[in-house]
C-alpha positions, -999 to 999 in steps of 0.1 A, spaced: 205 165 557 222 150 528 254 173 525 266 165 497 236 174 480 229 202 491 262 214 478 250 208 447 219 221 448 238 253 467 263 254 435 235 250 408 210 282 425 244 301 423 252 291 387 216 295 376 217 328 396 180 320 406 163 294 426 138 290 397 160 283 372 181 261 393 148 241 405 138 235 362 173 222 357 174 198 386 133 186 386 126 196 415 103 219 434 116 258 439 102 255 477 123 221 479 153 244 469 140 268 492 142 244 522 173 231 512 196 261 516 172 274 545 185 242 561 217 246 548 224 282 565 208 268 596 236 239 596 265 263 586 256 291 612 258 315 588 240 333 553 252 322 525 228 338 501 216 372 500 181 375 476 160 404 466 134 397 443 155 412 413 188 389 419 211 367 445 244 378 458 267 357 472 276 372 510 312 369 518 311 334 537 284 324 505 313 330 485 340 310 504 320 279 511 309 280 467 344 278 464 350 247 488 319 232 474 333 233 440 363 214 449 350 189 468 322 178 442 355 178 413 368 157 440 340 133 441 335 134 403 369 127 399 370 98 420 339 83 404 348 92 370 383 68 377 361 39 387 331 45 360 354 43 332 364 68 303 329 73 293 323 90 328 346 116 320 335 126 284 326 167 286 293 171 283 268 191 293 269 231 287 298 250 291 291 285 291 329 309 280 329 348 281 354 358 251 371 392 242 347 407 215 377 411 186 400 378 196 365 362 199 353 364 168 385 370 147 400 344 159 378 319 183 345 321 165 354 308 128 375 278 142 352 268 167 333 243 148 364 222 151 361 223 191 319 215 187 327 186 165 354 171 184 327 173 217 294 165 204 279 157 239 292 194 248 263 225 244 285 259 237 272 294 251 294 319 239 291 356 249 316 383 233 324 415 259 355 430 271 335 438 307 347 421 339 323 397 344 314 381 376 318 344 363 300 328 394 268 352 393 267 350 359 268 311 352 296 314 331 326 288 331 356 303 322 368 338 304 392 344 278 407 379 284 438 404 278 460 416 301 470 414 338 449 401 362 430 416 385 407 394 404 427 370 429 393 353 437 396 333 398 424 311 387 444 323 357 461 300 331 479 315 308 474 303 270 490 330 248 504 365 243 495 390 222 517 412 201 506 448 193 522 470 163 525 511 158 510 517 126 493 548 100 477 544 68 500 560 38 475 587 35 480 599 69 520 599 66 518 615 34 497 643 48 519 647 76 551 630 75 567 598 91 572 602 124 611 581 134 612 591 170 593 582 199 593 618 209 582 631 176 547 614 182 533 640 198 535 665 170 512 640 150 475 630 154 467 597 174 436 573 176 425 573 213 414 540 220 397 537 249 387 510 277 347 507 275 348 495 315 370 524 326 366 550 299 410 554 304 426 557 275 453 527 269 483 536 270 511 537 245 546 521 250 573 502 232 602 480 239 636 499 242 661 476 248 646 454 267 628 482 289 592 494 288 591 530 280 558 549 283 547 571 254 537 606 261 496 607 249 494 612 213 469 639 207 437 630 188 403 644 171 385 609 176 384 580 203 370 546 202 361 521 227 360 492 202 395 471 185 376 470 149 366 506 153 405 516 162 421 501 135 389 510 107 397 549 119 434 536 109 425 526 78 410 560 68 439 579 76 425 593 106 456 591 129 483 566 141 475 539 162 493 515 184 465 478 179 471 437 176 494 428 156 466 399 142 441 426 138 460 443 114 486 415 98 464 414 65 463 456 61 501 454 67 510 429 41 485 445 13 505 479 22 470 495 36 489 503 69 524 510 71 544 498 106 565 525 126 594 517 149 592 483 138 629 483 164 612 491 191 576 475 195 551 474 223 550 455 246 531 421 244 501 415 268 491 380 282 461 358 274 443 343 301 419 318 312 401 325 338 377 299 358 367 299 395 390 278 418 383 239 421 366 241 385 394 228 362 390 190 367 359 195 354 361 173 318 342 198 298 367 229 309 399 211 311 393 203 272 384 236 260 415 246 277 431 227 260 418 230 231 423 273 229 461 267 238 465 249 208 448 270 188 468 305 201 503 284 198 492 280 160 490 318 157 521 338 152 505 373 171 492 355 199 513 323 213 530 324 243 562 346 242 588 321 256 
């Protein structure tokens, strides 16, 4: 059996997420991928792939020898790359990125042209969600997301931060006053914005120097699940919110939002890249990478907070 193949065949089923798929991409028969990892497991000892007819799921050993797999083939590609020349290791190919649905197309979808152009070998699938995504079933290279991370199976690189700001629309504070104490919010009508994964409210805090204090929850009449839908409820005086600072920038200059406790804002969030282990020497990822870091450092609301 020729190992090294069928690691790559192995790696390709589990990108494609289907032994049909993978067998189109690669030429070849679906029974010759068939016999492949039968031959495979037979080798290891062990399953690597569990299939039903609706999907594959990587078993637990699957999942440990994808991620060996992946290094060792960046290691060969690597090394052949060095000898081949530069022209080996131009990107190309498709590289498949999962992006937060407001940062993605505020802010990554109407530069991206820029990235395309620079790569024109390079095929871009883009998908826009805030859901955890399982980036090795799904066939997806890397994820932009917001937060801390949660899944210790993926690498994380951070590329930015993002700033959030306390804000009403005039109407509101005319209605009911200006709120100048933490405490005081919960006399006064808040937008509950929600997680769309969870269905927890996020919760509200601010910067007191140099601590993290939690806000009691505002009260509210409506909730969200969506960034564009928090701060439109803002905009039509429907309560105070707490959103990204680059969200709402524009509204806060043109005086359609007013900031509160501009003293003691919240607390910024990181901005991560996430790939699966033994994936970033591939040429394609390492320049996007690259490529998004420079384009968050060039954003006030969302470069790194040194």
């Amino acid at each position: 059996m020729d190992k090294l193949r069928a690691m790559q065949v192995f790696v390709r089923i589990v990108e494609a997420n289907s032994f049909t798929k993978a067998a189109e991409t690669l030429g070849l028969p679906r029974a010759a991928l068939t016999a492949t990892i039968k031959n495979l497991e037979a080798y290891l000892g062990t399953t690597l792939l569990q299939r039903t007819t609706r999907r594959l799921a990587l078993t637990p050993d699957g999942a440990d020898y994808h991620a060996q797999c992946l290094q060792i083939l960046d290691a060969v590609a690597s090394a052949e790359a060095a000898f081949r020349g530069a022209a080996a290791a131009r990107p190309r190919g498709t590289l498949r990125v999962d992006l937060p649905d407001a940062v993605g197309r505020h802010v990554i979808l109407p530069r991206i042209a820029g990235f395309a152009d620079a790569w024109p070998e390079l095929a871009l699938t883009l998908s826009f969600s805030d859901r955890l995504v399982d980036l090795t079933q799904e066939g997806i290279d890397c994820a932009l997301r917001v937060g801390d991370l949660q899944d210790s199976s993926l690498v994380g690189r951070q590329v930015g931060s993002m700033r959030f700001v306390t804000c009403a629309a005039p109407a509101y504070l005319a209605r009911h006053g200006t709120p100048h104490a933490i405490d005081a919010l919960r006399h006064h009508q808040g937008i509950v914005h929600f997680s769309g994964r969870t269905g927890r409210p996020f919760d509200w805090d601010f910067v007191v120097d140099g601590r993290v204090v939690k806000a009691a929850q505002v009260p509210g009449r409506v909730a969200v699940n969506n960034a564009d839908a928090n701060v439109a409820c803002a905009l039509q005086g429907l309560g105070i919110t707490q959103a990204a600072r680059y969200q709402v920038r524009g509204y806060l200059e043109r005086g359609e939002l007013v900031e509160l406790f501009s003293e003691t804002p919240p607390a910024p969030m990181p901005v991560s890249l996430l790939y699966p282990r033994g994936r970033m020497g591939a040429p394609k990822l390492r320049v996007f990478a690259e490529w998004i870091t420079a384009l968050l450092e060039r954003e006030p609301d969302l470069c790194q907070v040194l």
